[in-house]
C-alpha positions, 0 to 999 in steps of 0.5 A, spaced: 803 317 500 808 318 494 813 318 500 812 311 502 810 309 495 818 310 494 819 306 500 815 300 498 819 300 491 825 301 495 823 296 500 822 291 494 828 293 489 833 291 495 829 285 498 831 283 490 838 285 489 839 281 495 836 275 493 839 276 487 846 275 490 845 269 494 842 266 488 849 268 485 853 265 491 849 259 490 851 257 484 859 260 485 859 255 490 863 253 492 869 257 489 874 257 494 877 252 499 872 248 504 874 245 510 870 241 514 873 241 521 872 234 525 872 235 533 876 228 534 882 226 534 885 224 527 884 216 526 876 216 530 869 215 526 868 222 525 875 223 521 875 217 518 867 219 514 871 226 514 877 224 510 872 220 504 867 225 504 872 230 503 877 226 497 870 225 493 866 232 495 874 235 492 873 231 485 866 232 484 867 241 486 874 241 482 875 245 488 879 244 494 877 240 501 880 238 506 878 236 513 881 238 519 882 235 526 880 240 533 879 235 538 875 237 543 869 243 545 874 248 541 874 245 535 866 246 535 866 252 537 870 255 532 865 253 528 859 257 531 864 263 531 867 262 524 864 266 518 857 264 515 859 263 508 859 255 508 866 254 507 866 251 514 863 247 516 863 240 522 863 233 521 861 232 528 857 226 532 850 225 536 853 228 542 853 234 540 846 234 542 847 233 549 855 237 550 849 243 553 847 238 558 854 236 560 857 243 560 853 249 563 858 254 561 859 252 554 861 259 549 857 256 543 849 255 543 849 247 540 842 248 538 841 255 536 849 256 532 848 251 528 844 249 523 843 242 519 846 240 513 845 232 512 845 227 517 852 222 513 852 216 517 848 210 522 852 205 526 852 201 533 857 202 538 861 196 541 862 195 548 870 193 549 874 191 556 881 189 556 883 182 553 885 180 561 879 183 564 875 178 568 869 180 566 866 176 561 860 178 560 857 186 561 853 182 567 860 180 570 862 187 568 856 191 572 857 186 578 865 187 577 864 196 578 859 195 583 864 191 587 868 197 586 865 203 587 868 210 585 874 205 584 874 203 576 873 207 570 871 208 562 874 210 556 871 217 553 872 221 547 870 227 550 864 228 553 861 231 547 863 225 543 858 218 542 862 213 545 862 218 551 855 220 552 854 212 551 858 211 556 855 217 560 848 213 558 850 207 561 853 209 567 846 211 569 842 205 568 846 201 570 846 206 576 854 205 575 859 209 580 864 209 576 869 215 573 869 217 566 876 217 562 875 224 558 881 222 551 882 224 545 879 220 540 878 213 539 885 211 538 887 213 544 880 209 547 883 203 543 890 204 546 887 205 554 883 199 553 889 195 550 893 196 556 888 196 561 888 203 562 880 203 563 875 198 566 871 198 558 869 203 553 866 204 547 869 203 539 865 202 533 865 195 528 868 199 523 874 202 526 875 196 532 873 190 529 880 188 527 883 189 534 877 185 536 877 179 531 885 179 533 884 178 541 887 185 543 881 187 545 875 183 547 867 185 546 862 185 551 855 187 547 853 191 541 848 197 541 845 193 535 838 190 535 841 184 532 849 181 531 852 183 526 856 178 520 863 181 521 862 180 529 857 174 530 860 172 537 858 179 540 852 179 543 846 184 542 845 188 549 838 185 549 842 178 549 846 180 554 841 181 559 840 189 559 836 192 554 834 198 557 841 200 553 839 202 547 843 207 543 842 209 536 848 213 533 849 218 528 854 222 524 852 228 521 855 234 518 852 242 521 854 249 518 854 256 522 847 259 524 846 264 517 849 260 512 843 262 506 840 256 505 840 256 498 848 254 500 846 250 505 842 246 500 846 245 495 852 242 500 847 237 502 845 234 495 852 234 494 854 231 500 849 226 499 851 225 491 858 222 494 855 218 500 851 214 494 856 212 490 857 204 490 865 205 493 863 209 498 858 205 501 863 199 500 868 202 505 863 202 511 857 197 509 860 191 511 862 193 518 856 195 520 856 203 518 849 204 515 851 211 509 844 215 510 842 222 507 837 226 508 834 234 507 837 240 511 830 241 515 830 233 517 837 233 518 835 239 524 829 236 526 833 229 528 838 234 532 832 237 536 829 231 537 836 227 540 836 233 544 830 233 548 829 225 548 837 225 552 836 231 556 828 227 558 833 221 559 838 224 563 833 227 568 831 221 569 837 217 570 840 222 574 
């Protein structure tokens, strides 16, 4: 009886020196440099969102951050497999939660080695065609790659990226048989449409709405519910004949599985501190990118959710 009596008093006093110390880690936290990997290229969505969070994240730590870029499936999966402490962390898009779909042999589990840290960001994707495209319309479009079949293609960012599973997801519903152009990240989608490299692809307000206001590419329809003031000409799919397409994308930042959540919290509220900050909002705002923050465990559930909703969609569709 006394025997594990001691045990129990053993059991307790490790379970409180444990805590003690992650409570302390927590609150040194962060006490060397942070970096926050972007799996695109340097110039995409996600690098640019990276770079702002990073420069205030610095300011407000007094510590270092810096973002950096590892296109491609590796750059996550370095990620999964780095340590658990919170100094790593990925900026990465709602692809994400398809990329186990798309790739049956992945080195990652993208559910289980990853845990949520906070949503960052909401914004429509813009479909785009080449400024000499005699498509004029996304009917016209459609019309023009059933025509077609096996013949013309699209710009990707990856098939782990937004503007990828976007055009994955239209493909399908459409019921397209086109082939996916896999780059690097948006500028080289920009440069492949420009130089009608691809049939059409897909960019953001924020990062191709100069090319399309300056006529370099041309806009076909928005993912938004309704058009938006820095693109008033470009209609919503709804208007543009295919409402089916909807697609809500989104940024968010994720940690290795087993990170303590007490660091995991805190880099959260942190995070989101920075994405409230009037300058930051008026980086991204008025192009259509909505800001948004939110608790690790709901950041989580959305993942989870976006997961099981865009495998439901493509059994569907396949």
């Amino acid at each position: 009886m006394r025997r594990l009596h001691s045990i129990w008093i053993g059991l307790i006093t490790t379970c409180a020196v444990f805590s003690s110390a992650l409570a302390q880690d927590a609150a040194k936290y962060p006490e060397q440099l942070v970096r926050i990997v972007v799996p695109f290229s340097a110039g995409s969505m996600s690098d640019l969102i990276a770079r702002v969070i990073a420069d205030k994240l610095a300011q407000r730590w007094n510590q270092q951050v810096i973002v950096e870029n590892r296109p491609g499936l590796a750059g996550t999966a370095s990620v999964a497999k780095g340590a658990a402490d919170g100094y790593t962390l990925l900026l990465t898009a709602n692809g994400h939660t398809v990329v186990g779909l798309i790739n049956k042999n992945l080195a990652f589990d993208p559910m289980k080695d990853f845990v949520g840290v906070t949503q960052v960001a909401n914004t429509p994707l813009v479909m785009i065609v080449p400024p000499e495209s005699p498509a004029k319309s996304v009917k016209d479009l459609v019309e023009m790659a059933k025509a077609q079949p096996g013949k013309l293609n699209y710009a990707s960012a990856g098939p782990g990226s937004t503007t990828g599973i976007a055009g994955a997801l239209f493909r399908k519903i459409a019921q397209l048989d086109v082939v996916a152009l896999h780059l690097k990240g948006l500028p080289e989608t920009h440069t492949a449409v420009i130089r009608g490299d691809v049939a059409w692809g897909f960019t953001f307000p924020s990062g191709g709405g100069d090319l399309i206001q300056s006529g370099k590419i041309r806009a076909l329809a928005i993912t938004a519910p309704k058009r938006l003031s820095v693109l008033p000409n470009v209609p919503t799919f709804a208007e543009a004949g295919v409402p089916e397409f909807e697609y809500d994308s989104w940024f968010g930042i994720l940690a290795p599985a087993g990170v303590p959540k007490e660091i995991v919290a805190k880099a959260s509220k942190a995070i989101g501190e920075v994405l409230a900050l009037p300058d930051v909002k008026a980086r991204f705002e008025p192009q259509g990118t909505l800001l948004v923050s939110n608790s690790p465990d709901r950041f989580d559930q959305i993942v989870k959710g976006d997961a099981g909703r865009f495998a439901t969609l493509f059994a569907a569709t396949n």
